[in-house]
N, C-alpha and C positions, 0 to 999 in steps of 0.2 A: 504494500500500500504506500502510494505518496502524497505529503502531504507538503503544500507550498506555499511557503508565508511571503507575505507582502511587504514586509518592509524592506526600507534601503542600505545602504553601507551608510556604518554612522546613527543610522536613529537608535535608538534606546526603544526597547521593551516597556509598554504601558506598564503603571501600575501592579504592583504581582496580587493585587486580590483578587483579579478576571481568574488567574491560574488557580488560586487556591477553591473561589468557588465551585469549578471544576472539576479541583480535584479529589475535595473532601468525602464526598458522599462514596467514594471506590476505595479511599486510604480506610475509611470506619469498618466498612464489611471487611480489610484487609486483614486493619487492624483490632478485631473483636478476639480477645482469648478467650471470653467464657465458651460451652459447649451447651447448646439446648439440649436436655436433656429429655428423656422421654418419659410420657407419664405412664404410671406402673401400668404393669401386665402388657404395653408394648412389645412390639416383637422386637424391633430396634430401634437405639438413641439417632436419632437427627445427624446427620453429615457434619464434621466441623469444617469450619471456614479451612480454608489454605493458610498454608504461615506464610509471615509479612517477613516480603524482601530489606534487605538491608543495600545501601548501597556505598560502594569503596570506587572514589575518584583517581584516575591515573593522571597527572600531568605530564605534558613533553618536555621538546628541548626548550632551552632559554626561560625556563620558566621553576616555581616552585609549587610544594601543595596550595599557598595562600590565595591564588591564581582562581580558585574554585569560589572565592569567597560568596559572590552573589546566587551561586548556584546552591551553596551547603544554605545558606540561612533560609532558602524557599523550600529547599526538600523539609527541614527541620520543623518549618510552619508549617509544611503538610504532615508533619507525622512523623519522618521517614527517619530510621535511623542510619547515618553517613559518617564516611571517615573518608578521608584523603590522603595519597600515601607521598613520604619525601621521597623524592626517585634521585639521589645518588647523582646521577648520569654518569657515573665513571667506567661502563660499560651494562651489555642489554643484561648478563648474567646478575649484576649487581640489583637491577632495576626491577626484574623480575622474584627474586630473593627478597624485594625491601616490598615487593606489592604481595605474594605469598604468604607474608609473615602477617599482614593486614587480615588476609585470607582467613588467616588460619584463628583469628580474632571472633569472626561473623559467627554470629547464632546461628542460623538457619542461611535461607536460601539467601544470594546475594543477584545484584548486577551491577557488573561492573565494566568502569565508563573509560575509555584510553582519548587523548586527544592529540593530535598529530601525531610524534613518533610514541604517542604513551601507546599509542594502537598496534607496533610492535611487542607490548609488556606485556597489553590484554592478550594479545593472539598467545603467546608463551605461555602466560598465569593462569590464564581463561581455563584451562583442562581444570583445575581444580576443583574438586567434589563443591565446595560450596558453589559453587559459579554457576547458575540456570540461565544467563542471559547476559549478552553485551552491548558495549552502545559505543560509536564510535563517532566522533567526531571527527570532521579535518584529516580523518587517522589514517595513517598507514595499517595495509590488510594483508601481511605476507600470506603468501602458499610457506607451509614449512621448507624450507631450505632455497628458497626463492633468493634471489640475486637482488633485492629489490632496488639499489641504485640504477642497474639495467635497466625495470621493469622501469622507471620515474623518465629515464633519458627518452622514452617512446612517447613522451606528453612535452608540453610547454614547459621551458624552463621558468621556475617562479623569479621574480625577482629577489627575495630575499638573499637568494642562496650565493648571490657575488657579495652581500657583505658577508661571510660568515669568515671569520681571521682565527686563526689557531696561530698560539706563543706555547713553547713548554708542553703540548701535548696536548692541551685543552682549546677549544674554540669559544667565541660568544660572535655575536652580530654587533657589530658598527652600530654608534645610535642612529646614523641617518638608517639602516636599512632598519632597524627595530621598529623605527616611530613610523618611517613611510609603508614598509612592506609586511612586518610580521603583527603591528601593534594597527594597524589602518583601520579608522572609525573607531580606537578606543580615545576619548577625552585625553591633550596634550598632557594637562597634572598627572592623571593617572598611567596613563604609559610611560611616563618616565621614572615613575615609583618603580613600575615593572623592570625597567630597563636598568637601574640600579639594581634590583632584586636579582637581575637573569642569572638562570645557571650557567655555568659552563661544562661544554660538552666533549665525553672526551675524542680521539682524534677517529676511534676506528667505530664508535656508538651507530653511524648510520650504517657500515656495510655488515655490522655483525648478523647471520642468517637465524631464523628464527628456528627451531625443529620441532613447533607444533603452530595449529593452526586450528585453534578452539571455536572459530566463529563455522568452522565445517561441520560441526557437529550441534551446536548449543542456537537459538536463536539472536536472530541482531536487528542491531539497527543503524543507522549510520546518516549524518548529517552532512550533506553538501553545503559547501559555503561557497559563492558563487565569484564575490569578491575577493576572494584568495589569494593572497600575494609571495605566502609560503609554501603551499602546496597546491598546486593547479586544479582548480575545478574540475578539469578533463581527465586527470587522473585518479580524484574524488569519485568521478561518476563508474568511471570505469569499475575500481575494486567492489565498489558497492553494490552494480551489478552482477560482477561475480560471484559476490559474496550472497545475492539474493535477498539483501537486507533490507527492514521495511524503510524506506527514505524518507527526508523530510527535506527540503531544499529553502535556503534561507540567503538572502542577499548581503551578506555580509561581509565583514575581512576574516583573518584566518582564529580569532580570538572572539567569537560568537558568545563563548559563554558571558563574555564581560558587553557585548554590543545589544542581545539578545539573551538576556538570562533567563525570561518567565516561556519563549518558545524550546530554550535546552532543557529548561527543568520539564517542561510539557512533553518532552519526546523521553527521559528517563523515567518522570513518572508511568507512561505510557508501559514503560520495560516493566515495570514494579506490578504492578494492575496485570497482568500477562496472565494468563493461566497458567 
């Protein structure tokens, strides 16, 4: 199913109460733990509800957990209970080991969200018995052992990626390519908060191959951002329909969560509400 929202690069997401009234009436039967029980001499008690997802945010490159901020406080007003994981970046082994451990935290069923290259973490982490669903943003979707710098050379070069500078082993992005190509349509104050924040990534992070591919097996979903100056729309569209994932298509830059937070939290809640 896709779904396609209207707004531009740069606008800001209404209000988040639209979302929450929304979403409320599906998070209560979600989240109900009593169990009707059956009046005597019944043959049998009443079906219980499904248990309530939990959901564990991935961040990418140049960036940290804090990154999620607008997204954690509307999941939390709906109910949901979330964590965000610090991703190292010092390779995908590390990254994957620090979002596992998060994993392995979750009560019950989880879904969990990778955005650009966290979309390699999920595809890795994603096998994990807690994990019933993912949601990927912006993200990169390896096939396990897939080349995927290859696979990126066959789309549009983004611009972002002539500023990325590596000193010592580690890279980050130039503020001009931050502010114009990776941060575009996020508020000047706030992108540069980000931009002092960035993580740095280390040299060999994007070619390292994945050896599983969790979104083969689990359901997904996966957001195009059409204004995309870090990862090309064309090659958004592309994985996504590989992946056969339900889409949601949103005119933004490559950082939606923070341009569009009440339509990301409406396509994770979406994952949550899932059968």
């Amino acid at each position: 199913m896709k779904h396609t929202d209207a707004h531009h690069p740069g606008q800001s997401d209404p209000a988040p109460a639209r979302l929450t009234r929304r979403s409320f009436a599906g998070l209560a039967a979600l989240g109900a733990t009593g169990l009707a029980l059956a009046s005597p001499g019944s043959a049998s008690a009443a079906a219980a509800p499904a248990p309530r997802r939990s959901v564990v945010l991935v961040h990418g490159a140049y960036a940290d957990g804090s990154c999620w901020a607008d997204v954690i406080g509307r999941l939390q007003a709906a109910g949901v209970e979330v964590a965000s994981v610090q991703n190292p970046l010092t390779s995908l082994a590390d990254d994957v080991a620090a979002t596992r451990r998060e994993l392995d935290l979750q009560p019950g069923r989880t879904v969990l969200v990778g955005h650009s290259y966290g979309g390699s973490v999920i595809s890795e982490a994603g096998v994990h018995p807690a994990v019933d669903s993912l949601v990927y943003l912006s993200a990169r979707a390896p096939l396990a052992g897939e080349d995927y710098p290859a696979l990126t050379a066959k789309f549009p070069t983004a611009p972002a990626s002539s500023g990325l500078v590596f000193r010592n082993g580690f890279g980050q992005l130039t503020e001009n390519a931050f502010m114009n190509d990776f941060a575009n349509g996020v508020p000047t104050a706030k992108a540069k908060v980000l931009y002092a924040a960035q993580g740095r990534v280390a040299q060999d992070l994007f070619s390292t191959k994945t050896t599983a591919a969790a979104w083969e097996s689990k359901p997904s979903s996966y957001v195009i951002t059409t204004a995309d100056r870090t990862t090309a729309p064309e090659l958004q569209r592309f994985v996504a329909a590989r992946m056969k994932a339900r889409t949601t298509v949103i005119a933004s830059g490559h950082l939606s969560f923070l341009t569009h937070p009440d339509t990301v939290t409406r396509v994770i809640l979406d994952a949550v509400h899932r059968p």
